[in-house]
N, C-alpha and C positions, 0 to 999 in steps of 0.2 A: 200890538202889545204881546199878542202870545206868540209872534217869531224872535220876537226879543228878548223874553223871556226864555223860551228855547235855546237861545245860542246863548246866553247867559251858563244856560246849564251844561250847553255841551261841553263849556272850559273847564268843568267838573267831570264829563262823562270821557276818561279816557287818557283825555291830557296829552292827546294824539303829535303835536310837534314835538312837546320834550319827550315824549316818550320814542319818540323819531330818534330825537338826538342822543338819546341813552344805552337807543338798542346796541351793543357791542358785544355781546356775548355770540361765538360763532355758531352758523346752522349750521345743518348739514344741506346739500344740496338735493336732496330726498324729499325737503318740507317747502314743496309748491302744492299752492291750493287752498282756497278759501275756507271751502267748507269739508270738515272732517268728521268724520261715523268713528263714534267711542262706543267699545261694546266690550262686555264681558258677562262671564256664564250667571247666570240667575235672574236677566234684567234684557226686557226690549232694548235694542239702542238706541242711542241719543246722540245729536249733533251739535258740533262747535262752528258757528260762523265768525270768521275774524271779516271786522267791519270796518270801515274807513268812515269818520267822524266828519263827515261831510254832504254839504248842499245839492254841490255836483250831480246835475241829472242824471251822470255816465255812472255814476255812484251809488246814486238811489235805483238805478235799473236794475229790479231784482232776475237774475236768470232763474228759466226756467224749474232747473234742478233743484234750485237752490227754494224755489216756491213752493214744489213739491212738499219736500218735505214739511219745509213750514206748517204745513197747511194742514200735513196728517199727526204735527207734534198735539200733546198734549196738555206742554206748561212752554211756558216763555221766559227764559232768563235774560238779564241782560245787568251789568255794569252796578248801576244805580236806577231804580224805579223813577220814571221821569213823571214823577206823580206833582202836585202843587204844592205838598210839601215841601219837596227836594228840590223844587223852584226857587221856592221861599228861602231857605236852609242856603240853599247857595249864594243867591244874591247879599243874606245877611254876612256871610262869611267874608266875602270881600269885601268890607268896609270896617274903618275903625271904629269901634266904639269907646273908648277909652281916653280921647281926647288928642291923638297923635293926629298928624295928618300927612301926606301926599309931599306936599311940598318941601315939611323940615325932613323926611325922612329920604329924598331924591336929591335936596338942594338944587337951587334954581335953575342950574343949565342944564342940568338933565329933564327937571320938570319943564323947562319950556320947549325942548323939542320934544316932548310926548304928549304937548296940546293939540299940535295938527295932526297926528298920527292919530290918535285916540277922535280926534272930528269926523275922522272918516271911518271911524266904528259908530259912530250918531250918540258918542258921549260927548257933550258940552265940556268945556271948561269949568264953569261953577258948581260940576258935581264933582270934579276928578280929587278936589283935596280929602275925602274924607275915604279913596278908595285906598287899599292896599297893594304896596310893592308888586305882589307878585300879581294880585287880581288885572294888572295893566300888563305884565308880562304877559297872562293865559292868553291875552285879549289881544297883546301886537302878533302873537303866535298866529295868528288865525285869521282867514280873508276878513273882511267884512261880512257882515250876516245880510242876505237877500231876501228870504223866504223862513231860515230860520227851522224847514224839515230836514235834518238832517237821516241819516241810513237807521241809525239805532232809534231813534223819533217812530220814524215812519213805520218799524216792525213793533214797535211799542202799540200804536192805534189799532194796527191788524191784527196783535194779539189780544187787544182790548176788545175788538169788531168781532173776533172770531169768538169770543167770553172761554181763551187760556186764563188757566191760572199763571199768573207774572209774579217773579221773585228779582230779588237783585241779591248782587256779591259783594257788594260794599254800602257803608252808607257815606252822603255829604259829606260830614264830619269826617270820617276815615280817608276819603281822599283827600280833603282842602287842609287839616290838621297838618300834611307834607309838608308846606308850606309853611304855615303857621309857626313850628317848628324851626323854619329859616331865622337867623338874624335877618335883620334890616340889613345891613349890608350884603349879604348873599342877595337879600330880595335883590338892593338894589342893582348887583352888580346884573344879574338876569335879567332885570329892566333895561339895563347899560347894553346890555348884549343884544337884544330884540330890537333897541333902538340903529343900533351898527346895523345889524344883517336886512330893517325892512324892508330897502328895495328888493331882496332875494326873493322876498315871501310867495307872491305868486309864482314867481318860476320854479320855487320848491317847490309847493301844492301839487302844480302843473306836471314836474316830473314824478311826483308821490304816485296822484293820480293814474300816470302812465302803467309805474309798475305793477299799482295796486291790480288794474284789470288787467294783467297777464296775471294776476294770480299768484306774482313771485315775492314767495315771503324774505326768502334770501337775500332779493333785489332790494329790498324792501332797508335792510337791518343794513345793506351797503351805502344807503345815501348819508351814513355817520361818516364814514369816511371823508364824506365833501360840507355835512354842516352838522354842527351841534349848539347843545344850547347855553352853553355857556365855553367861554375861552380859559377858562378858571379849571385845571383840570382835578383840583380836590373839587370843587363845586362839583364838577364832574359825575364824579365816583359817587359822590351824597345821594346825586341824582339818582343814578342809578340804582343803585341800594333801596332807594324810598320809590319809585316809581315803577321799578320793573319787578327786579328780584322780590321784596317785601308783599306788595300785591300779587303777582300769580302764583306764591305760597297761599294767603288770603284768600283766593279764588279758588283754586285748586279745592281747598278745603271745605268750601258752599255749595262748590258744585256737585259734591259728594252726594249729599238728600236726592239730586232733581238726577244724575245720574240712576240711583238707585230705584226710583220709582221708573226709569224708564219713557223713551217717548220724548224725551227731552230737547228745547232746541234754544241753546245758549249760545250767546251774542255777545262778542266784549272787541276792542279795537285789533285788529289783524294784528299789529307789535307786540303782543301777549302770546302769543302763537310759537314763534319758532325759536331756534336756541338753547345746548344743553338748561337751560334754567326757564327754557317757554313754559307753557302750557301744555304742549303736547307731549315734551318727555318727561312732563312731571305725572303728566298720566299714562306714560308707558310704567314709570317705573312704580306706578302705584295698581299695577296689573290688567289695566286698560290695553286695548286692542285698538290701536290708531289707525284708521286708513284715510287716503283722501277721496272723496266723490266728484268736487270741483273745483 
């Protein structure tokens, strides 16, 4: 139950394939490397780790460097606190309550090939009418769940183990409202499109995976080039706008506090990172001192 609950949540912690499919703003080829030292005068420094929203053992193998520091921070930031609320909060969010359902809102032949796709995430059929449009998109984005720890999970418990104080940069609501916000037909057209691309899915992961442990964030914002998340190119831009740009303003601005105090070691999905509009030249230009460590 609570690996399931987990991946539940990760399709709220990140939003790691559309936010794949959205990255198009260019880096510079300067921003390789996971984890970055933000420093500026008055304040110990504090690290950004961009994290890959994944099970993958090659994924959860924390390096060395990367442990260190952890270990000598003080607070732990991350995304959304993966607390039982934000459990709860999420799972509620993707279902109708209202009285709409799954199937008038997909019609049939779209909903009967997201019966076998959706089986082999260990949703049943006789629950999928009361989910929403997009809740079945977060879900064809993403392997099947195994174990259900993913990377930000796992730094979650260790700063609960080690007794950091834990903050998060958004809540549920702030990120699943994206969504929400959709017509139905955008949902469905995004369901439309995750249904087209799923044999891709693991060869994507697969090659994510690859860049991700070379560290290259550039590499990273290039696999738009070969897939995105929707074929709709105003859908597109919407995306965008609401998943990338909108949120690392939003971040940017949390992260302020847990900088300030110093010691700090915040965690959000590596996509957040690079890009005149990332993370990181949102904190250059906010008088942050960016380098890379690994």
């Amino acid at each position: 139950m609570l690996h399931r609950s987990r991946q539940i949540f990760a399709l709220a912690l990140g939003l790691w394939f559309a936010a794949l499919a959205c990255a198009t703003h260019a880096a510079g080829a300067e921003q390789k490397g996971l984890l970055w030292k933000i420093e500026r005068d008055g304040a110990k420094p504090s690290f950004l780790l961009g994290t890959m929203h994944s099970e993958d053992e090659r994924v959860l193998k924390v390096a060395p460097e990367v442990q260190r520091v952890f270990d000598a921070s003080a607070s732990f930031t991350m995304e959304v606190v993966l607390d039982d609320q934000a459990i709860a909060e999420t799972a509620q969010a993707m279902v109708f309550s209202d009285g709409r359902n799954l199937k008038a809102a997909l019609g049939n032949d779209l909903y009967n090939k997201i019966v076998p796709l959706m089986a082999q995430h260990s949703v049943p059929e006789m629950v999928l009418p009361s989910f929403k449009p997009w809740a079945i998109f977060l879900t064809l984005s993403m392997p099947p769940a195994k174990t259900g720890i993913f990377l930000d999970a796992a730094l979650y418990d260790a700063a609960l183990a080690q007794k950091k104080a834990v903050h998060g940069l958004e809540t549920v609501q702030e990120q699943l409202s994206i969504f929400d916000r959709m017509t139905l037909e955008e949902q469905s057209q995004l369901v439309a499109d995750a249904v087209k691309h799923s044999s891709e899915l693991k060869a994507v992961f697969e090659e994510m995976i690859g860049i991700y442990l070379k560290r290259d964030l550039p590499g990273l914002q290039a696999l738009n080039d070969k897939y995105t998340a929707s074929d709709d190119s105003k859908l597109e831009q919407k995306l965008i706008a609401e998943l990338i740009d909108a949120r690392n303003l939003r971040m940017v601005e949390r992260m302020a506090p847990r900088l300030k105090e110093g010691k700090a070691f915040v965690a959000v999905g590596a996509l957040h990172l690079p890009g005149d509009r990332g993370l990181l030249r949102l904190l250059e230009k906010q008088g942050y001192r960016v380098s890379a460590v690994y």
